[in-house]
C-alpha positions as CSV (number, residue, x, y, z in Angstrom):
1,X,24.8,4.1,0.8
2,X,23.2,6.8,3.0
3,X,26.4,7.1,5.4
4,X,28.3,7.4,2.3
5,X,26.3,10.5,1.3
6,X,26.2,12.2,4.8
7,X,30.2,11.7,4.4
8,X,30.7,13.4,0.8
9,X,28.3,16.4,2.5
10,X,30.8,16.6,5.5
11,X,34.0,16.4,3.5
12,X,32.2,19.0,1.1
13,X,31.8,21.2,3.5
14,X,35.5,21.3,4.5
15,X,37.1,21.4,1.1
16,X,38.3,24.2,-0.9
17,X,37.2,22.1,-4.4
18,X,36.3,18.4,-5.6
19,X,32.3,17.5,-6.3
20,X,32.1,20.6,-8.4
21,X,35.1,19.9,-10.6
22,X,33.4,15.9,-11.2
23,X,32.6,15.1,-15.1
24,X,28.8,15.0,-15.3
25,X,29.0,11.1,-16.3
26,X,30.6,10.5,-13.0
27,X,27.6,12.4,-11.1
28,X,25.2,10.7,-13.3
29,X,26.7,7.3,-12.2
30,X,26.5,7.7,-8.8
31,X,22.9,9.2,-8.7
32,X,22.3,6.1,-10.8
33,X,23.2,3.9,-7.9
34,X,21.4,5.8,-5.2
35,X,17.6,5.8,-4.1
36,X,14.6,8.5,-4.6
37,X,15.1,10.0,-1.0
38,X,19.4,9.3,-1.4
39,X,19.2,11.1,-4.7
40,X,17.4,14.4,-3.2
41,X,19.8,14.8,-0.4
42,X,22.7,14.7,-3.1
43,X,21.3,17.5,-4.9
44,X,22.3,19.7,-1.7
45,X,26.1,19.1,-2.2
46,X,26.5,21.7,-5.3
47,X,25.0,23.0,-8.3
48,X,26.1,20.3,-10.2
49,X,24.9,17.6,-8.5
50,X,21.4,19.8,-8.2
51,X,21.6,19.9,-12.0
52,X,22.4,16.1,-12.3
53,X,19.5,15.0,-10.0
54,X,16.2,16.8,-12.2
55,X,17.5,14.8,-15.1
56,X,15.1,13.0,-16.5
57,X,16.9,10.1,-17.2
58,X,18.0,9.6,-13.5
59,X,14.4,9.6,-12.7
60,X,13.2,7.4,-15.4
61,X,15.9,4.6,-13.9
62,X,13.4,4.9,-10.7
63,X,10.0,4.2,-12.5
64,X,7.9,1.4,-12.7
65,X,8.4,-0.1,-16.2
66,X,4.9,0.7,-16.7
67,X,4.9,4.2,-15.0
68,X,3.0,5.8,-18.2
69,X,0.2,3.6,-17.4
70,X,0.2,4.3,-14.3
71,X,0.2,8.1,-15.1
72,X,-2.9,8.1,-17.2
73,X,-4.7,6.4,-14.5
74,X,-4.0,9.4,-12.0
75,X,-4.0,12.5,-14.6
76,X,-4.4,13.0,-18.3
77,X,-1.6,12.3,-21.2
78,X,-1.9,16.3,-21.7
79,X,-0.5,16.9,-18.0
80,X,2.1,13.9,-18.2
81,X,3.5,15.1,-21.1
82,X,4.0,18.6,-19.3
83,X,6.1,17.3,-16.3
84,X,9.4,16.2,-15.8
85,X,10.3,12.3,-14.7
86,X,11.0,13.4,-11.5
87,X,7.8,15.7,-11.0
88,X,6.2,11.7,-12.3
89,X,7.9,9.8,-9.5
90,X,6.7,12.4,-6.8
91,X,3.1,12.7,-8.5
92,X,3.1,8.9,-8.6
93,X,4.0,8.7,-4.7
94,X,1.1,10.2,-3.4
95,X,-2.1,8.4,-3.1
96,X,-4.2,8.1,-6.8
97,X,-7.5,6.7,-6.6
98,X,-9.1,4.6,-9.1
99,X,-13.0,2.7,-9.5
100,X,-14.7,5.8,-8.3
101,X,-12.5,6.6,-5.1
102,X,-12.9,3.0,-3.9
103,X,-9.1,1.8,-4.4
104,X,-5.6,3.6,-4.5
105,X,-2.4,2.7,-5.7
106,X,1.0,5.0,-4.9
107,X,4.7,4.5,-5.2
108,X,6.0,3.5,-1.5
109,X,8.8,7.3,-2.1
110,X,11.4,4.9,-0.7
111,X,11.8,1.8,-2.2
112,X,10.2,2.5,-5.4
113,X,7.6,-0.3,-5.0
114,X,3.8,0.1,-6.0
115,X,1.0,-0.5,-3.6
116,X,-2.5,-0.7,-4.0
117,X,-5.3,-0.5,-1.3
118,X,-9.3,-1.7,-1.8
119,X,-11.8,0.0,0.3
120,X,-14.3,-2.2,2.3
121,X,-16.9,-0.4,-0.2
122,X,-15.4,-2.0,-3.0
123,X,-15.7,-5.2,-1.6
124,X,-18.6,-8.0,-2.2
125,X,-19.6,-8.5,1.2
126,X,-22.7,-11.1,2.2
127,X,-25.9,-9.6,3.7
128,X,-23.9,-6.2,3.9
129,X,-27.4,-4.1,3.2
130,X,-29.0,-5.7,6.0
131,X,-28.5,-3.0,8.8
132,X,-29.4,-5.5,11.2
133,X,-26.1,-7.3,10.7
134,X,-23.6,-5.0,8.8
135,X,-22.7,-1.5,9.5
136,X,-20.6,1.0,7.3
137,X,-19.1,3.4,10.1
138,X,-16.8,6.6,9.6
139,X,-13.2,6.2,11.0
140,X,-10.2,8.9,11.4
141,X,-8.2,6.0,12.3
142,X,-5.0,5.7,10.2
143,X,-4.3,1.7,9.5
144,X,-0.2,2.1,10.9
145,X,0.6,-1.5,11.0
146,X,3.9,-2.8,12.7
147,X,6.2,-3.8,9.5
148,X,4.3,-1.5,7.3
149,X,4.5,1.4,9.1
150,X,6.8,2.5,6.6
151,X,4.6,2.2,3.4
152,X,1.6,3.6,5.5
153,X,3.7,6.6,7.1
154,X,2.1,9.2,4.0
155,X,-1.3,8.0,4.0
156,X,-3.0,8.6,7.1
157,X,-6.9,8.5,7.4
158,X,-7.2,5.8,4.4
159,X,-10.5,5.5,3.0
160,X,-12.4,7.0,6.4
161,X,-14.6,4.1,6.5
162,X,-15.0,0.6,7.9
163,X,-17.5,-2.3,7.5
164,X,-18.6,-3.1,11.0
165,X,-20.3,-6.6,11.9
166,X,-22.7,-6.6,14.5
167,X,-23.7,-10.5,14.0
168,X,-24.1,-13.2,11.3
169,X,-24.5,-16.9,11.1
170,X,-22.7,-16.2,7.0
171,X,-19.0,-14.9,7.2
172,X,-18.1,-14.2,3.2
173,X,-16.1,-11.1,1.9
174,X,-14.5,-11.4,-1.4
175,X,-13.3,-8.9,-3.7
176,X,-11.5,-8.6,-6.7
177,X,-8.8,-6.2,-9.2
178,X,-7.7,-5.2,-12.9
179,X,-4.5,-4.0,-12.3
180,X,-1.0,-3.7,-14.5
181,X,1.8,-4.4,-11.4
182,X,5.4,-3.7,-11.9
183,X,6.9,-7.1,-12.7
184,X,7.7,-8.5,-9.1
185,X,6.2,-10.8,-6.3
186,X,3.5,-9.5,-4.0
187,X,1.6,-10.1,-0.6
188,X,-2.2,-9.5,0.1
189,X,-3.3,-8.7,3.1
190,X,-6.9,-8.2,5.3
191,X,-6.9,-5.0,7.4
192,X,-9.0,-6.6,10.1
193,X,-10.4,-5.0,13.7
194,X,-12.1,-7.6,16.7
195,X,-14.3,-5.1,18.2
196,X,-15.2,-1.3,17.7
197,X,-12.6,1.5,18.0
198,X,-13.9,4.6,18.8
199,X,-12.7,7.7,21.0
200,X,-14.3,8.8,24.3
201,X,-12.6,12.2,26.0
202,X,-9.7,12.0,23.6
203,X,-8.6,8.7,24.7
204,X,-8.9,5.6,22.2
205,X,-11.7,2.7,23.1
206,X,-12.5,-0.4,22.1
207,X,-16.5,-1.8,22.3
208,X,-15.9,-5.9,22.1
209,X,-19.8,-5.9,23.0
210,X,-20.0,-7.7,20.1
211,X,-17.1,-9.6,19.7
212,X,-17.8,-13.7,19.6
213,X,-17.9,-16.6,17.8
214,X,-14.2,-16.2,16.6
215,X,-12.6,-18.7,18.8
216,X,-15.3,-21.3,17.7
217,X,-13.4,-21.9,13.9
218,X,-10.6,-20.5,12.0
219,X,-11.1,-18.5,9.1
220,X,-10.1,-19.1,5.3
221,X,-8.1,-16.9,3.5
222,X,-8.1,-17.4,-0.4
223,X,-6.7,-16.3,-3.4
224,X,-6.5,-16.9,-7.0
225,X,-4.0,-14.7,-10.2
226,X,-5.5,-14.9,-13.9
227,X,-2.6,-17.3,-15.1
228,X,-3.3,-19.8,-12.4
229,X,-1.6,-19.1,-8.9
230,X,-3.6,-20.0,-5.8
231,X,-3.3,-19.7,-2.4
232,X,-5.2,-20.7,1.1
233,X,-4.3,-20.6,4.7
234,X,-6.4,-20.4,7.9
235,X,-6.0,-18.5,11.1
236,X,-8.4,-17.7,14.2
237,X,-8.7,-13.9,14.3
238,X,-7.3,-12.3,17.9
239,X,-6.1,-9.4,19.6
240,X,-8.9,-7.7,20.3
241,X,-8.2,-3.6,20.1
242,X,-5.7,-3.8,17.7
243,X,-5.3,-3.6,13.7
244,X,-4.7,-6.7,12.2
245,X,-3.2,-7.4,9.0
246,X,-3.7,-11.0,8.1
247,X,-1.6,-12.3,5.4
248,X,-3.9,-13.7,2.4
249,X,-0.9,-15.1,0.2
250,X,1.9,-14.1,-2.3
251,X,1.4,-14.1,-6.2
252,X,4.2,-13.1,-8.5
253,X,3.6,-10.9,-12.1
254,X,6.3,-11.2,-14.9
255,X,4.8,-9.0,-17.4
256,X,4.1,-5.8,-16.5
257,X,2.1,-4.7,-20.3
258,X,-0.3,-7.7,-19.2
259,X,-3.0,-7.0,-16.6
260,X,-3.3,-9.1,-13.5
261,X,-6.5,-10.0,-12.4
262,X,-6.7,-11.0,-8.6
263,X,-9.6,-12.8,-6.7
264,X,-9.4,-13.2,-3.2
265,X,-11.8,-13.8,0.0
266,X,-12.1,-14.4,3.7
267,X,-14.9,-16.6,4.6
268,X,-16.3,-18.2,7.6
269,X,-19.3,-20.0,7.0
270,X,-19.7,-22.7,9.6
271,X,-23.5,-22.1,10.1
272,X,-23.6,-24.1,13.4
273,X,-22.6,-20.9,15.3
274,X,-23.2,-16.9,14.9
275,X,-19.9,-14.6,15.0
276,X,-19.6,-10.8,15.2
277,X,-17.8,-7.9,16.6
278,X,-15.4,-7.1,14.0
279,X,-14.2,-4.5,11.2
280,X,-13.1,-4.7,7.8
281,X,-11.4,-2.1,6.8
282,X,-9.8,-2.8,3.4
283,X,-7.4,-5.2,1.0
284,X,-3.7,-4.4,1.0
285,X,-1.0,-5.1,-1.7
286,X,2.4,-4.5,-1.6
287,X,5.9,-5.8,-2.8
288,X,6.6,-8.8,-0.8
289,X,9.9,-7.7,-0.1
290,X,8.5,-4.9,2.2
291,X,7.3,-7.7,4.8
């Protein structure tokens, strides 16, 4: 659909008349067909497909069904109703934090999609208050990871902070969310770091001082939905240096008027050997269709 647009621009450009003289159903129709970042590029062919593409209805076919929800969680019904549907979808792309600055949810400007992020502060995290084992360290690292580098693209720097583990015989971090998702199925992810990045003379660093105990076990992954979906798998945590996303599971909502409630953890509790040397950085969720 994109190449098709770049062609009506060129062709356009070398006619004497023909996109202006369209009847505004037609324009409607296409725009109708195309997506958020397809639609903006049409509204550079002529006035009337600029007028076609702040319509309010073309914008409203690119909302979540429950985008007025999602307003009031990110601004007040006084400002909503002020703005137009499109002013919505762009508002509703950037990043809107919730629970006190501790999780975010924004429209992925592409695909339409909403993602939400939970900040390691947010989490329940064993034996986190005892400095001797847990640290919460500052970061200006933006999580850009592989296959979701195009969700993440917007929304560098994150939440700034990471929980670091120096050392603990107790592996449990668990977490959970209220939250009314678009119907749809999603995937949860851990954003996960062996070792500690850091920056020495501008150049990126990793510290795996502390880094053992990994190898010994796997860890367990869990979740669990309100209306009874579960799931479990096990990996052993690797790579060292990089950021990890490490897939929890898939749930899938079909009412989006209902809230979902979400439990999930990562434990490794095999008391017969310490482990350390990693951070946590947060909990991802995003349409599983972006994987």
């Amino acid at each position: 659909m994109g190449s098709w647009i770049s062609s009506i621009v060129r062709a356009e450009a070398g006619a004497e008349a023909g996109l202006g003289d369209l009847p505004e159903s037609c324009i409607a129709e296409v725009l109708l067909r195309l997506d958020a970042q397809e639609i903006c590029r049409a509204s550079g062919l002529n006035r009337a497909f600029r007028v076609a593409a702040s319509a309010d209805f073309v914008w409203e076919a690119k909302l979540p069904k429950n985008y007025v929800y999602l307003m009031e969680m990110s601004t007040d019904r006084t400002a909503m109703a002020c703005v137009c549907k499109k002013e919505i979808y762009a508002r509703l792309c950037r990043p809107n934090p919730f629970d006190g600055g501790t999780k975010e949810f924004w429209l992925e400007k592409n695909r339409g999609g909403i993602c939400v992020s939970i900040s390691s502060k947010a989490l329940l995290i064993t034996g986190v208050n005892d400095k001797r084992y847990w640290k919460y360290l500052p970061t200006e690292e933006s999580r850009v990871f592989s296959s979701l580098e195009v969700v993440f693209s917007s929304l560098d720097g994150r939440f700034n902070t990471v929980a670091y583990l120096q050392q603990t015989w107790w592996f449990e971090v668990a977490g959970e969310i209220d939250f009314f998702f678009p119907v749809g199925t999603y995937s949860l992810f851990f954003q996960l770091h062996l070792g500690l990045p850091s920056k020495r003379f501008g150049r990126r660093i990793c510290n795996s001082e502390h880094i053992h105990g990994w190898d010994k076990k796997p860890v367990k992954f869990q979740l669990w939905t309100s209306n009874g979906q579960k799931a479990l798998s096990q990996c052993s945590l690797s790579d060292p240096g990089s950021w990890i996303n490490y897939h929890v599971g898939d749930f899938v909502v079909d009412k989006c008027d209902v809230p979902t409630k979400l439990k999930f953890s990562l434990t490794q509790i095999d008391c017969t050997h310490t482990k350390g040397g990693i951070c946590v950085d947060s909990v991802f969720i995003c349409p599983k269709i972006f994987m």
